[in-house]
C-alpha positions in Angstrom: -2.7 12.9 0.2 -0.9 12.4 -2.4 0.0 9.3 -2.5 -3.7 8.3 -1.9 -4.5 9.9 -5.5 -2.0 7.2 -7.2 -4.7 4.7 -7.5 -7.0 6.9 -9.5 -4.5 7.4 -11.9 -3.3 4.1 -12.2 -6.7 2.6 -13.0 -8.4 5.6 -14.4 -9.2 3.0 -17.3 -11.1 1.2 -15.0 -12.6 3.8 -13.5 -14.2 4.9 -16.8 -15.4 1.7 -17.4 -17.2 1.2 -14.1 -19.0 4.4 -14.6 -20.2 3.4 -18.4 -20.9 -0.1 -17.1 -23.2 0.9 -14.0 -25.2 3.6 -16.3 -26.4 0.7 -18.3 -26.6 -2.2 -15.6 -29.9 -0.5 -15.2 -31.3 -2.2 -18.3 -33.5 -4.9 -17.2 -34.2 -8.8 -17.9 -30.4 -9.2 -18.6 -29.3 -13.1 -19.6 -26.3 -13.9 -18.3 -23.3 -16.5 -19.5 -20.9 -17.5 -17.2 -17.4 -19.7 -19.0 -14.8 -21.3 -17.1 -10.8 -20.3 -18.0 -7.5 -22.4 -16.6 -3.9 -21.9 -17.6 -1.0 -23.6 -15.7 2.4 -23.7 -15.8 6.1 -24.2 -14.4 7.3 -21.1 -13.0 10.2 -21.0 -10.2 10.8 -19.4 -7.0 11.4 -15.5 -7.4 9.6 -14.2 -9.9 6.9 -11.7 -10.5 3.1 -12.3 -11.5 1.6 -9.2 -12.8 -2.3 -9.0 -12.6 -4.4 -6.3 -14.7 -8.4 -6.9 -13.4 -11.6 -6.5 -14.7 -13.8 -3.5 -14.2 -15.7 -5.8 -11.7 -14.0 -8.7 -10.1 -12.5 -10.4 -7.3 -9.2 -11.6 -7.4 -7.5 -14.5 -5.0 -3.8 -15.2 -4.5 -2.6 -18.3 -2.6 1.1 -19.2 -2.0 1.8 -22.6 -2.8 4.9 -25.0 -1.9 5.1 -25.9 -5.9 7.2 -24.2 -8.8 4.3 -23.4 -10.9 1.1 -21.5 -11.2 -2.1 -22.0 -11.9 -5.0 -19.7 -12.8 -8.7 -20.0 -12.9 -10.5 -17.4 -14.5 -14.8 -17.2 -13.8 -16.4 -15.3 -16.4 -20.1 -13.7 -16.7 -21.4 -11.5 -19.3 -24.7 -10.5 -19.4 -26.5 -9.4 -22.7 -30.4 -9.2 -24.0 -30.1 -12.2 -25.6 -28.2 -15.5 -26.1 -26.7 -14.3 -29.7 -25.6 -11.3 -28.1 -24.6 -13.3 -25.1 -22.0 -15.3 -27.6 -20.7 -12.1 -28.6 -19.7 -11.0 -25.7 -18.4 -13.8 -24.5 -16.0 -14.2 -27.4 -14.2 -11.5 -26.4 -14.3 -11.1 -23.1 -11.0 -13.2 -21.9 -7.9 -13.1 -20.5 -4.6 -13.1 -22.2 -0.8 -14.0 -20.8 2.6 -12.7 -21.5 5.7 -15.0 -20.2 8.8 -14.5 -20.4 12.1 -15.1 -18.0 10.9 -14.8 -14.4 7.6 -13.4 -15.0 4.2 -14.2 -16.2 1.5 -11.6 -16.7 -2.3 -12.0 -16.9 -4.5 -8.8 -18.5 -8.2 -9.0 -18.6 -9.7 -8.7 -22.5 -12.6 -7.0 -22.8 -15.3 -4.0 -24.0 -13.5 -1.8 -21.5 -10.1 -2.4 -23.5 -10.7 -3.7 -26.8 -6.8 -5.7 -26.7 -7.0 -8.5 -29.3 -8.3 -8.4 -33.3 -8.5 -4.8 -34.4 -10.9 -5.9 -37.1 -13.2 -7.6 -34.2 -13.8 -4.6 -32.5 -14.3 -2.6 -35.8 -17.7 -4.6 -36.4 -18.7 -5.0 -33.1 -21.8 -4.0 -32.4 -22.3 -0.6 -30.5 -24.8 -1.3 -27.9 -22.9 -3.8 -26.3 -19.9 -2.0 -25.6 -21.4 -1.0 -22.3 -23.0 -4.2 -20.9 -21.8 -5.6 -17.4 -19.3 -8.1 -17.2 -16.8 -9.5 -14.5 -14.0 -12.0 -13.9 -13.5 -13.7 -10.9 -9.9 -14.7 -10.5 -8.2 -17.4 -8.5 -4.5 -17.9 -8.4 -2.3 -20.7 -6.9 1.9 -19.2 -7.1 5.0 -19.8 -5.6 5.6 -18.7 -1.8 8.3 -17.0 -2.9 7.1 -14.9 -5.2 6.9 -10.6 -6.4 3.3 -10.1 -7.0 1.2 -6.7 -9.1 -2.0 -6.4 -9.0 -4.3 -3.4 -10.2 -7.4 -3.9 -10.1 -11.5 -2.1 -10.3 -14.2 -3.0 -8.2 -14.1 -6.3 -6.1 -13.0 -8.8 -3.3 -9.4 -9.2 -2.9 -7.6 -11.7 -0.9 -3.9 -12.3 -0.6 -2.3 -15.2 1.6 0.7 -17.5 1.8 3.2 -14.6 -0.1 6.8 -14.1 0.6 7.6 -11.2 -1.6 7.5 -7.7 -2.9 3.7 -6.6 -3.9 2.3 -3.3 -5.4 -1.4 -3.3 -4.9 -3.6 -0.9 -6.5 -7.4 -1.6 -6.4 -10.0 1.2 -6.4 -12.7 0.0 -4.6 -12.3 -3.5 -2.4 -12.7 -5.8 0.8 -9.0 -6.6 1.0 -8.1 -9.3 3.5 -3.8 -9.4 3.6 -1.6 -11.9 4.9 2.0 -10.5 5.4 4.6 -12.6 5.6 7.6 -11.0 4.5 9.1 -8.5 1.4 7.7 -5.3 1.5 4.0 -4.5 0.9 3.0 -0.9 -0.8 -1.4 -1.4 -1.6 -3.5 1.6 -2.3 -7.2 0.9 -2.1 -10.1 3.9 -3.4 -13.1 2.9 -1.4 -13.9 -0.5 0.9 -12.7 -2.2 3.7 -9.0 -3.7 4.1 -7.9 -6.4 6.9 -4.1 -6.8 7.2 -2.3 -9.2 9.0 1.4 -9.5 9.7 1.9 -13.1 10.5 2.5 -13.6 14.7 5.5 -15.9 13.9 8.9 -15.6 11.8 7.4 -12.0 10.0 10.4 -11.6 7.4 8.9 -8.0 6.3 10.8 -5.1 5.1 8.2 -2.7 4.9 4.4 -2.2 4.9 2.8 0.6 3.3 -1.1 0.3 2.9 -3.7 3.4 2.5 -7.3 3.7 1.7 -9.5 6.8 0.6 -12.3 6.4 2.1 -13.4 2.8 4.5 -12.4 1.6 7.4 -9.0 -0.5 8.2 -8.3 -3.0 10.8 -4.0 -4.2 11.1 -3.6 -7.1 13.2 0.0 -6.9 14.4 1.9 -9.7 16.2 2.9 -8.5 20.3 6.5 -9.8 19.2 7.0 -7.3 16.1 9.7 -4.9 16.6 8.7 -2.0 14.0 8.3 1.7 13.5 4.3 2.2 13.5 2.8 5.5 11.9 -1.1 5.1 11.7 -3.2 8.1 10.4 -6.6 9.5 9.0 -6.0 12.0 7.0 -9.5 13.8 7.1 -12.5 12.4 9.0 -12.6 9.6 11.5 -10.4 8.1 13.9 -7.7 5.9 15.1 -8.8 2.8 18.0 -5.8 1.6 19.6 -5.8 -1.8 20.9 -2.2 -2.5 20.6 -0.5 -2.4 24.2 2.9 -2.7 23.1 3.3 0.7 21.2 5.5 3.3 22.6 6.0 7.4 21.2 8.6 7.4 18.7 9.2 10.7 19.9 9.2 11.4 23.6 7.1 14.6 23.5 4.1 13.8 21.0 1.5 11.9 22.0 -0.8 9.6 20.4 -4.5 11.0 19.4 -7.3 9.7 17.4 -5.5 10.8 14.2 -1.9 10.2 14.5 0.1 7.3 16.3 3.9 7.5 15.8 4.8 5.1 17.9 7.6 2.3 18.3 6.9 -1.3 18.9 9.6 -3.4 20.6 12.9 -2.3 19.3 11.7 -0.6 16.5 13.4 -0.7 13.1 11.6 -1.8 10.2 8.9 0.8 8.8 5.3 0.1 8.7 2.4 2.3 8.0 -1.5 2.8 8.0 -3.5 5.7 6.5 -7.1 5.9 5.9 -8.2 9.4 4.5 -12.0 9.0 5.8 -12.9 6.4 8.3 -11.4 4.7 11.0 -8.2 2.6 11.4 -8.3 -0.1 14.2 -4.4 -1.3 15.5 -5.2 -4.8 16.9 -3.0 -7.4 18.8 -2.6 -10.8 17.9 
């Protein structure tokens, strides 16, 4: 329980932001503007990409073979009109910090006001609430640490040797685990992980959601210590034949699995507080 509470502090920003934003999406005959941002660079093996969302958004992350990154950043804003439509899309934008063995990417925008103090001093009070989102797309090194903490959107994560911390409070999360560790706390949504049938280099998987249902696809080769549990409401469907009672006397129900898959060893667990959790062979 409360562990699942991290993610509502961690992006309580965002969480304030979404709630202005949907009280006004209401308005009606909105214009929108949608700009196009890239940013690439060398960037080696081992190092950490740190990602800070938008309020809305989706955000992709693809392991690649090459020493560099690259970024791709779709933005919309919507406004009444195309003046104020300019406005916001002048400061609506991401910005980078780099420095040895890490490169971080924070979204700019009414929900944060980062840049020109004296922008923000002028800017016009009725457009502090309009929607907005960015879309992003990221192409990194396999071997790579990756943060992400984001508000309301798609996220997808494949091709990733590494340590990542995932926090995203409302999402369809599709995961492909290939090795490092893996901590991800999602609010609300859906969230499809899958530890790789082959060569699975993990240390540990930790991944809970609030509220949504959770399906883990787990290799019939993996040699792990399983713990799958709902919290409150729903229940656990166990497809998994391979999974054995950690401890002799306590058997598996619909809300708790501690179980043991081939020689055990390496820690990995699913929570769900309300909904159901779905353990799936490969």
């Amino acid at each position: 329980m409360k562990n699942l509470r991290v993610i509502y502090l961690s992006v309580a920003v965002i969480a304030i932001a979404i709630s202005a934003i949907s009280s006004s999406a209401q308005t009606p005959q909105l214009m929108k503007k949608t700009t196009t941002k890239t940013d690439k660079l060398d960037f080696g093996a081992g190092g950490t990409i740190a990602i800070a969302g938008a309020p809305y958004g989706s955000i992709k992350i693809v392991g690649s073979s090459k020493n560099e990154i690259e970024i791709t950043a779709e933005i919309e804003v919507q406004a009444g009109n195309a003046a104020d439509l300019e406005r916001l899309a002048g400061v609506t934008t991401f910005v980078t910090q780099e420095s040895s063995g890490r490169y971080g990417v924070t979204t700019v925008g009414t929900q944060n006001k980062l840049g020109d103090k004296k922008i923000w001093k002028k800017f016009p009070k009725h457009l502090m609430n309009l929607p907005y989102r960015v879309d992003y797309t990221l192409t990194v090194p396999h071997y790579s640490d990756i943060e992400i903490d984001g508000g309301k959107g798609d996220l997808t994560i494949s091709g990733i040797d590494g340590t990542m911390r995932i926090n995203y409070l409302e999402t369809n999360a599709k995961l492909e685990l290939i090795g490092g560790s893996t901590t991800a706390t999602f609010g609300v949504g859906t969230a499809d992980v899958t530890i790789v049938s082959r060569g699975w280099r993990g240390r540990s998987v930790d991944v809970q959601l609030g509220k949504g249902d959770m399906t883990a696809h787990i290799p019939s080769a993996l040699s792990a210590e399983i713990d799958a549990t709902i919290l409150r409401t729903g229940k656990i469907e166990n497809l998994f034949p391979g999974l054995k009672p950690r401890v002799r006397k306590v058997e598996f129900t619909d809300k708790s699995i501690v179980a043991k898959a081939g020689n055990g060893g390496i820690p990995v667990k699913f929570s769900v507080g309300d909904g159901n959790l779905k353990l799936m062979p490969q």
